[in-house]
C-alpha positions in Angstrom: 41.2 -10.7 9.2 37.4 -10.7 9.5 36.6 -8.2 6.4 33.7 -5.9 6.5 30.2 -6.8 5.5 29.7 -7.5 1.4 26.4 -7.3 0.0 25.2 -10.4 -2.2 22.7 -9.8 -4.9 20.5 -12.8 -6.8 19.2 -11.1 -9.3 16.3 -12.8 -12.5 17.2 -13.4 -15.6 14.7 -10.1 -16.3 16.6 -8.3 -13.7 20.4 -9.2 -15.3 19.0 -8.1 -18.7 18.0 -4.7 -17.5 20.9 -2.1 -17.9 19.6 0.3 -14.9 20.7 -0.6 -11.2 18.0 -0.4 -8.5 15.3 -0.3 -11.3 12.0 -0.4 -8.7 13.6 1.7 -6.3 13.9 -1.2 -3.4 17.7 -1.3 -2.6 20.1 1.1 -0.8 17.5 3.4 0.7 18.6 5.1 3.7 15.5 7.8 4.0 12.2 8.0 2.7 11.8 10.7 0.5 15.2 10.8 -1.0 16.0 9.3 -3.9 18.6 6.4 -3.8 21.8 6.4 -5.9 22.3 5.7 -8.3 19.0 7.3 -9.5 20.0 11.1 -9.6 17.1 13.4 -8.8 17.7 16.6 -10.2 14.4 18.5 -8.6 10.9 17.7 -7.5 11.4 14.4 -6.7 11.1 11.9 -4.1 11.2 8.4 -2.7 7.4 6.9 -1.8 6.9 4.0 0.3 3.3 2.0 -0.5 1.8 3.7 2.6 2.3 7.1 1.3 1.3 6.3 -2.0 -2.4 6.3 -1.5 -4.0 5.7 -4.6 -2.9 2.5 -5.9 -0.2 -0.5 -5.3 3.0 -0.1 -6.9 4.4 -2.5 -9.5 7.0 -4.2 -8.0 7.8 -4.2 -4.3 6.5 -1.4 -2.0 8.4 1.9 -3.2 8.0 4.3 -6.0 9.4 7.8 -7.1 6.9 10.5 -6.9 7.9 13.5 -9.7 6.2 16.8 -9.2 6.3 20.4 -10.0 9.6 22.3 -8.0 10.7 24.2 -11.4 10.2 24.1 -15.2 12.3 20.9 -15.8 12.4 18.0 -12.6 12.5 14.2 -12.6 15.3 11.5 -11.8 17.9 10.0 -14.4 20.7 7.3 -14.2 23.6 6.9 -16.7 24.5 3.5 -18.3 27.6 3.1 -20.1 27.4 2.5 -23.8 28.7 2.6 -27.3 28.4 3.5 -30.5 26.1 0.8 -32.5 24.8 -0.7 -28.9 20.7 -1.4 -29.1 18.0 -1.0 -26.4 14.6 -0.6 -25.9 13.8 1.8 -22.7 10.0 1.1 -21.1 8.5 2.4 -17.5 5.6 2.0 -16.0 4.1 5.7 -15.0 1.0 6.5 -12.9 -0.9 10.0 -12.6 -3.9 10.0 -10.1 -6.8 12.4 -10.5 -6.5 12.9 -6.9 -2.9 15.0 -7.9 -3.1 15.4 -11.9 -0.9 17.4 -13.5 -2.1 21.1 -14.4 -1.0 24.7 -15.4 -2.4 27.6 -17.1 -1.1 25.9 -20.5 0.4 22.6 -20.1 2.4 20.0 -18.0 3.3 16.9 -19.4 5.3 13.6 -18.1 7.4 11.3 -20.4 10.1 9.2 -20.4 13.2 9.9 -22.2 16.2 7.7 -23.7 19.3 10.3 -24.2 22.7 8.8 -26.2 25.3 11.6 -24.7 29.4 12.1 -24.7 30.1 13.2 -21.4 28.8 16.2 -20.2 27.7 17.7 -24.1 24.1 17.7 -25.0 22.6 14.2 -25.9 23.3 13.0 -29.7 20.1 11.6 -30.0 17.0 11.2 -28.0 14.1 9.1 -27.9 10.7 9.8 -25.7 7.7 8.1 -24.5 4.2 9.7 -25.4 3.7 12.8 -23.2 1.6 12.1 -20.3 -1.1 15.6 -19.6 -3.8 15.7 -17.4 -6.1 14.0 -19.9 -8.6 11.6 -17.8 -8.0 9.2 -20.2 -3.9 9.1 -18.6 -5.1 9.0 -15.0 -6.1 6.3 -12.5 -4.3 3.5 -14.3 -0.3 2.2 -14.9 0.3 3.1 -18.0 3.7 0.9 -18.9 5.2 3.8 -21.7 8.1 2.6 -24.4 10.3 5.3 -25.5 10.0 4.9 -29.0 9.4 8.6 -30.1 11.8 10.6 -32.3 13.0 14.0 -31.6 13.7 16.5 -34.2 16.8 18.1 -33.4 17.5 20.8 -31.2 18.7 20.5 -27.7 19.8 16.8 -29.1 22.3 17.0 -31.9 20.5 14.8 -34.8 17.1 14.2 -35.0 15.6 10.2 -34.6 12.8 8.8 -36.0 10.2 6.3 -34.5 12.2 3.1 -33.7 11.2 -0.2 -31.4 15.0 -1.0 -30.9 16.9 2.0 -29.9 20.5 2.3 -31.8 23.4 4.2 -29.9 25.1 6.2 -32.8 28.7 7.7 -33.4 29.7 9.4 -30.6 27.9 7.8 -27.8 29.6 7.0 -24.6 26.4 6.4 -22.1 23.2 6.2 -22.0 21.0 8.5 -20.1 17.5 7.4 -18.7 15.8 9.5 -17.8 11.9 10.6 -16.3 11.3 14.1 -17.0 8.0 16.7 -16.0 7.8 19.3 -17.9 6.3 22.4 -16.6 5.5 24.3 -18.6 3.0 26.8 -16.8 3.5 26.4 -13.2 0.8 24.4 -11.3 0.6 22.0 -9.5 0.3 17.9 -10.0 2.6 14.9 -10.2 3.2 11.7 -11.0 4.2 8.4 -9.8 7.1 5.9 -11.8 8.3 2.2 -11.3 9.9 -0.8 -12.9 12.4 1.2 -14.6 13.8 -0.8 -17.7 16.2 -0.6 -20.2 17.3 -3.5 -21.8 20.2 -4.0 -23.7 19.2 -6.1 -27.0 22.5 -8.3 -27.6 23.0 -9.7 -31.4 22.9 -13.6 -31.4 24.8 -16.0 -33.4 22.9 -18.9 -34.7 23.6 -22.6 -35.3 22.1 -24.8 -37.3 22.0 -28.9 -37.8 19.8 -31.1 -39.4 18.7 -34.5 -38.0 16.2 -36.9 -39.7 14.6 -34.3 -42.3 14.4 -31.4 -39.5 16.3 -28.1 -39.5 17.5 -27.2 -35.5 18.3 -24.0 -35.3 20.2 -22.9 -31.7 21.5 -19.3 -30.3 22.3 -18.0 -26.5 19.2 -16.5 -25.5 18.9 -13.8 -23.2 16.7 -13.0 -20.2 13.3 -10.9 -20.4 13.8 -10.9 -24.6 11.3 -12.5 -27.2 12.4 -14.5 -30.3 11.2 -15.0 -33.7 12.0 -17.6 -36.0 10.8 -16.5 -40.2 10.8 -19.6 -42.5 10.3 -19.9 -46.1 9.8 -23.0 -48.0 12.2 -21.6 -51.1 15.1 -18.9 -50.6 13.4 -16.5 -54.0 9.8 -16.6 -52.6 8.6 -13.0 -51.4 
């Protein structure tokens, strides 16, 4: 029987890395302006092709997310499934013109955020980006934002400290990425998101050999992920 049409994706090593599915927002678009799944937009969000996205190129291929101000909390999020003592780093590239900057009678602010849930409870433990405001200093430019922030506790469970590699604790079941605005005192701006990554960081194993007075060391290496080799000449030195 002639079976019905299957997709076939080729994917970089970068894009194999990268936990998130449909990370620049090219694939499985049916209509401008929504938001493809798996990215869930949960208000004031929308999918941006380059043409309507006026004031600068996006960073990879021609469509972006455009977050703005529908509500005090909007933005997109996608789940990834994880576990307890699993390690990431979470990093987006964000973009607020001047054009559209984000204001309010106090304060709206951008950020990305890296949530360790169970289910439906409230996150575990959560990591942010800096928080994008209408500073001019934030506008006109990509700005490529790690989450490597802690949170006290509060709406997450435990509070986190600043980290580089993020560490799923006890508990954790997925991962939530997620984009958030914040406004706080209505207005009006937005801001503009691509290349989406969230890289899972897997532990290597490594080999070594020597051969003719030289020490080979050897490990499975993994896309879009930097390595550094530490020597010392004698095992007590600092």
């Amino acid at each position: 029987l002639t079976t019905t049409p299957a997709r076939l994706r080729v994917l970089t090593p970068a894009q194999l890395a990268n936990g998130l599915l449909n990370p620049s927002f090219e694939e499985d678009y049916i209509t401008f302006r929504v938001v493809p799944e798996p990215w869930v937009n949960f208000t004031g969000s929308a999918l941006l092709s380059t043409d309507d996205f006026v004031w600068s190129t996006a960073v990879e291929g021609s469509n972006v997310v455009q977050v703005f101000n529908s509500g005090e909390w909007n933005g997109i999020y996608q789940d990834v499934p994880a576990a307890p003592g699993d390690i990431f780093t979470g990093e987006c590239s964000l973009f607020q013109s001047s054009g559209d900057p984000l204001t309010a009678a106090t304060v709206n602010e951008a950020y990305l955020e890296v949530q360790f849930r169970q289910g439906s409870a409230n996150p575990i433990a959560i990591y942010n980006s800096i928080l994008v405001t209408n500073s001019p200093a934030l506008q006109d430019v990509w700005l490529r934002l790690p989450a490597t922030n802690g949170v006290a506790a509060g709406y997450a469970q435990t509070s986190t400290t600043n980290a580089t590699y993020l560490i799923a604790p006890g508990g954790t079941d997925h991962v939530r990425y997620q984009i958030t605005l914040h406004a706080l005192g209505g207005g009006s701006g937005s801001v503009f998101v691509d290349a989406m990554q969230l890289m899972k960081k897997i532990p290597v194993t490594v080999t070594t050999s020597i051969s003719g007075g030289n020490i080979n060391l050897s490990w499975l290496s993994q896309g879009a992920t930097d390595y550094q080799v530490v020597s010392k000449a004698n095992l007590s030195d600092p």
